[in-house]
C-alpha positions in Angstrom: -47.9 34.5 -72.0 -45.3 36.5 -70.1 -43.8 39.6 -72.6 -40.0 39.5 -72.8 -39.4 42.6 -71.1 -41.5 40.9 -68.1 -39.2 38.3 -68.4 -36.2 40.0 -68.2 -37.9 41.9 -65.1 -37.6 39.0 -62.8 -34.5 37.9 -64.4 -32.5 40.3 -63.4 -34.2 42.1 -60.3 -36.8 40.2 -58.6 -36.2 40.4 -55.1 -35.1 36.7 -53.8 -33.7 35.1 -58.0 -32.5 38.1 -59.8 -29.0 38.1 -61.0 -27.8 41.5 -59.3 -29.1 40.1 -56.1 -25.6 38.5 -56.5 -23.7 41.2 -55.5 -21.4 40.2 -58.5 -22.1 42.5 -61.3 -19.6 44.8 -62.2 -16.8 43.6 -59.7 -13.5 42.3 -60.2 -14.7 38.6 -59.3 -18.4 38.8 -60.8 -19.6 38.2 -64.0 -18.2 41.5 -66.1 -16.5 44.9 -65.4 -17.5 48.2 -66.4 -15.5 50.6 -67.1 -14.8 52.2 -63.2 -13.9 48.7 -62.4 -11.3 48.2 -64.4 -9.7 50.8 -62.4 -9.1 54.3 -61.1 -8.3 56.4 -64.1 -12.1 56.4 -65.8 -13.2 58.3 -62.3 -9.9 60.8 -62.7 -11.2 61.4 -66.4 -14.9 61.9 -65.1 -13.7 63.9 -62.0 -12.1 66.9 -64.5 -15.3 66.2 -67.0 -17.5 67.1 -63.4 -15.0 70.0 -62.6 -15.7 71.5 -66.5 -19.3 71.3 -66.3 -19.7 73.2 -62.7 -17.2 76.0 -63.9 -19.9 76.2 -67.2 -22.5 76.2 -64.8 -21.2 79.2 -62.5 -19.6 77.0 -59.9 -23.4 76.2 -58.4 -23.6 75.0 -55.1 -24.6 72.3 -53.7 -23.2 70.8 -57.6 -25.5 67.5 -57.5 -24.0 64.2 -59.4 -26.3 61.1 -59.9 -24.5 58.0 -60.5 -27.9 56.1 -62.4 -27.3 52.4 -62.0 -24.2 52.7 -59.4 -24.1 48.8 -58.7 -21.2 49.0 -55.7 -20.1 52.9 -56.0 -16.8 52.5 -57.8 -17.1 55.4 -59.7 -18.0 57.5 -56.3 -14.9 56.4 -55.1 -12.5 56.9 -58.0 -13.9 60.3 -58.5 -13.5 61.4 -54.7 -9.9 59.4 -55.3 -9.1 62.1 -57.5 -9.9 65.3 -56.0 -12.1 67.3 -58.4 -11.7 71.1 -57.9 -15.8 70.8 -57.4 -15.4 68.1 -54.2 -16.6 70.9 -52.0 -20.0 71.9 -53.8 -20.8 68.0 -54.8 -23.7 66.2 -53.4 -23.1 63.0 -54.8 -26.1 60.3 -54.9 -25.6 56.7 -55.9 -28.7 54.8 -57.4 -29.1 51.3 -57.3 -32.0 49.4 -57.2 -29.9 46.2 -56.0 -29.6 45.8 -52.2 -26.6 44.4 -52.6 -24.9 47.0 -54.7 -26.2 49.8 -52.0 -24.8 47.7 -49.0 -21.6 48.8 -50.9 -21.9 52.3 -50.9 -19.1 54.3 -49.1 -19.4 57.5 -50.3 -22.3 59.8 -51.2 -26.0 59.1 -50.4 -27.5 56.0 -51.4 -31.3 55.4 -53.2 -33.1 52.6 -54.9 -34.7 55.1 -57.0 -34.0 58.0 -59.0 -34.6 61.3 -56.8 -36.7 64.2 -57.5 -35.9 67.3 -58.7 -34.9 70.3 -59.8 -31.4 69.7 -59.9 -28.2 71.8 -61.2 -25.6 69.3 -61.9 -25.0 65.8 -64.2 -26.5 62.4 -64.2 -24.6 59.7 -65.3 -25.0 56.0 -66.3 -23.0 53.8 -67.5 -24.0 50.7 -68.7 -27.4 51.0 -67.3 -29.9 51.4 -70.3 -28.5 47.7 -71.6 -30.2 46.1 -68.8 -33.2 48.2 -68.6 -36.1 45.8 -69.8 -37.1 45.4 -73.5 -39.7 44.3 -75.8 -39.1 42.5 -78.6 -41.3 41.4 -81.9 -41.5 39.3 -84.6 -41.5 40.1 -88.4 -45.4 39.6 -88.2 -45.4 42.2 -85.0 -46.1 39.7 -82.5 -44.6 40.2 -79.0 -41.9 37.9 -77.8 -42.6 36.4 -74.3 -40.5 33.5 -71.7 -40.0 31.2 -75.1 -36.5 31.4 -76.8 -37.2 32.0 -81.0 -35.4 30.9 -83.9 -31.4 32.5 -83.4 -32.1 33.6 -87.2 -35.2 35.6 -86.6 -35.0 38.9 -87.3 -36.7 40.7 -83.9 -37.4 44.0 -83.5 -36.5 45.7 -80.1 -38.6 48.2 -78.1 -37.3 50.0 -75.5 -39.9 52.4 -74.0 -38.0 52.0 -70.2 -34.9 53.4 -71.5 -36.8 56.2 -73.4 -38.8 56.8 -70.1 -35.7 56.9 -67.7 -34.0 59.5 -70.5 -37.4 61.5 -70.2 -37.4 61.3 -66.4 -33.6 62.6 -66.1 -34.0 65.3 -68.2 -36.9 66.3 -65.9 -35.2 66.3 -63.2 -32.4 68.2 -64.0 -32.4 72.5 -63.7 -29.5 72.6 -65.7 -26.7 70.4 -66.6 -25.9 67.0 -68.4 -27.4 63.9 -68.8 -24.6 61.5 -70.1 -25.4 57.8 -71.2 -22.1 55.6 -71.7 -23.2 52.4 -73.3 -22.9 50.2 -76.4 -25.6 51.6 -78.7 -27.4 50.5 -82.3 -30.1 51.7 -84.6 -33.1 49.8 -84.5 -33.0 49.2 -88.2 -29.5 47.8 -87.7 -30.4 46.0 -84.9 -33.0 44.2 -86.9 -31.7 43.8 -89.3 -29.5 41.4 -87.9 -30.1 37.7 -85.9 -30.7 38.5 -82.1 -28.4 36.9 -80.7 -25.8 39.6 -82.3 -27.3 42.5 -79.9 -29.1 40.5 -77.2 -26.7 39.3 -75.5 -26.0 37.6 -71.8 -23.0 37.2 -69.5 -21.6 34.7 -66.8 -18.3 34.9 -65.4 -16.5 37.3 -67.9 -17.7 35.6 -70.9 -20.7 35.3 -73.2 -23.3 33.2 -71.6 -26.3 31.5 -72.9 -29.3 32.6 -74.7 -31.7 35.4 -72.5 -34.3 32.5 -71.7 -32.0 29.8 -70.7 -31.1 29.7 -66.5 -32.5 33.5 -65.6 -31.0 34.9 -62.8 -28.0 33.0 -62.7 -26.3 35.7 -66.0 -27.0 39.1 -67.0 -28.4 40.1 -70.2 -28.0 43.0 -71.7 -29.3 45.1 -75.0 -27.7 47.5 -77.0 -29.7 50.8 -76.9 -31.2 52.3 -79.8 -30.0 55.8 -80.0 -32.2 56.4 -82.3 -34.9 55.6 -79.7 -33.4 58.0 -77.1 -33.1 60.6 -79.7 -36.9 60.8 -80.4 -37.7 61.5 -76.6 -35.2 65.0 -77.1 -31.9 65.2 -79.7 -28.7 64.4 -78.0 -26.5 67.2 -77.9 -23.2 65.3 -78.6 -22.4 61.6 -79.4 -19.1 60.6 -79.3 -17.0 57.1 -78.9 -15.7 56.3 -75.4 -12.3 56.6 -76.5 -13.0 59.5 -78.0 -14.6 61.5 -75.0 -12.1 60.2 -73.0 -9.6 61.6 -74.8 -11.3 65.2 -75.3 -11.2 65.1 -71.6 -7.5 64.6 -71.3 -6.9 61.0 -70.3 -3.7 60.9 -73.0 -2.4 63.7 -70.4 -3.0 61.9 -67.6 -1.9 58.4 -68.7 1.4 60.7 -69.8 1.8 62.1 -65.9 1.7 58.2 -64.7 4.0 57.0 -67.4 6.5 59.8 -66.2 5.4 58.5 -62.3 6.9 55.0 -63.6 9.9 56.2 -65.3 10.9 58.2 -62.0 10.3 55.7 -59.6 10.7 52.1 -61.1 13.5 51.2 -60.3 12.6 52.2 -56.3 9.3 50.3 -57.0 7.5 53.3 -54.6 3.8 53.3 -55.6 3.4 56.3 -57.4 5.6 54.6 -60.0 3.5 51.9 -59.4 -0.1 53.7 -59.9 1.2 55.6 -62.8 2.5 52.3 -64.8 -1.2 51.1 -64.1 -2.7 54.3 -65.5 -1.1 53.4 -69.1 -2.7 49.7 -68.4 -5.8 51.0 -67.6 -6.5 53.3 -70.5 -5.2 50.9 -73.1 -8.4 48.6 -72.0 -10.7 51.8 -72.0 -9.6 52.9 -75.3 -10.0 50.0 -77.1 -12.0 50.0 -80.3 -13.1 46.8 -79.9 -14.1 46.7 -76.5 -14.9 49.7 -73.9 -13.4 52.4 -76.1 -16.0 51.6 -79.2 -19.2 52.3 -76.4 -21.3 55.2 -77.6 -20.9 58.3 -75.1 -24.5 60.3 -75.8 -24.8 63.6 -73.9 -28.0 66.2 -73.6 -27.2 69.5 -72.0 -30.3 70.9 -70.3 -29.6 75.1 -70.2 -30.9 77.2 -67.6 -34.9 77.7 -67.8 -35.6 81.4 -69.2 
């Protein structure tokens, strides 16, 4: 019998069925939108969050930035949109193990794979861990495989490829940040509750059908037990997404954009037009219920003594 996290292995990735083979994931017309989709003002946010850490860090140079689970580089553009005070030391490196997301790359260097290090700088992903591949068990500690179970059975998750890409990033970096933007659970919450509640698929914006039905035509996605993560090191902060947005002033820039639409509305110029968009923007990034209640975990790596 094939394990789940086999399963969801060729689900999602295999080279020729896969679901990000699409190309769709995380674009405007695909099946969801993270949270650099949904427009330019999460990569102005991240850009001054970059610019804090290399001024904490001594201004290094080259400052290196891994976007872990790019799909098509929004966030490398957005942030190069904005023009971080650290533009000229950034090496910026796009991950994705989709072809199709990497055909989309514009900006930065481009891997399938995570690069070695040592590195000075921050490593980033978003919505990544979710789709990382997952075992799950039964009450009586049997492994899950390709078979849908009872929606009311309480499963247990496992997810040792989420621990080991945390454990590999740490490694790589010198100094700096590892931050992981996603929804996140306990596992005791997580089973304590029917599957279906934190296993989860997607198709065209909206919930899709259970993990086992169609594969490769939705994406399915996990939350991630933090307290998984935290047993391979502590995090060193964990915060909401609205709330680490906010720490890193996106109320004062969704204020300079709202002043951009006052000035120029009635002209219609598109400043006015970009800074109306801004207070659109964050209002969907903020929300509680939606991308503002994901679970921003960070782990500062200091400099070795």
């Amino acid at each position: 019998m094939t394990n789940f996290a086999e399963f969801m292995e060729r689900a999602l990735y295999d080279p020729e069925h896969g679901f990000y083979q699409s190309g769709q994931a995380g674009r405007r017309g695909g099946h969801f939108i993270t949270s650099p989709e949904v427009g330019p003002l999460f990569g102005a946010v991240v850009a001054r969050v970059l610019d804090r850490r290399w001024s904490e860090l001594g201004q290094p140079d080259p400052f290196t930035v891994i976007d872990a689970g790019a799909g098509p580089g929004t966030l490398a553009r957005t942030v190069a949109k904005a023009e971080p005070g650290c533009a000229p030391a950034l090496r910026w490196i796009n991950v994705e193990r989709s072809a199709a997301g990497r055909a989309a790359h514009t900006i930065g260097d481009s891997q399938a794979a995570m690069p070695g290090g040592p590195i000075t700088g921050v490593i980033v992903a978003n919505e990544l861990l979710d789709n990382l591949p997952l075992h799950l068990f039964d009450p009586d500690g049997n492994e899950v495989g390709d078979h849908r179970p009872n929606p009311e059975t309480r499963l247990t998750p496992r997810q040792s490829q989420a621990c080991s890409w945390l454990a590999q990033a740490l490694s790589i970096l010198n100094q700096g940040t590892v931050v992981i933007i996603d929804y996140m659970s306990t596992t005791e919450k997580m089973a304590s509750r029917p599957w279906p509640e934190w296993l989860r698929t997607y198709r065209g914006h909206e919930r899709g059908d259970d993990p086992w039905t169609a594969p490769g035509t939705q994406d399915i996605t996990c939350e991630v037990a933090l307290d998984q993560l935290a047993a391979v090191r502590p995090p060193t902060r964990v915060s909401t997404q609205a709330d680490w947005l906010r720490v890193h002033s996106i109320d004062e820039l969704v204020d300079e954009g709202a002043a951009a639409w006052r000035a120029g509305a009635a002209q219609g110029d598109l400043a006015a037009l970009a800074g109306r968009s801004r207070v659109i923007e964050a209002e969907a990034l903020l929300d509680p219920a939606g991308l503002g209640g994901f679970t921003v975990a960070e782990w500062d790596v200091p400099p070795p003594e």
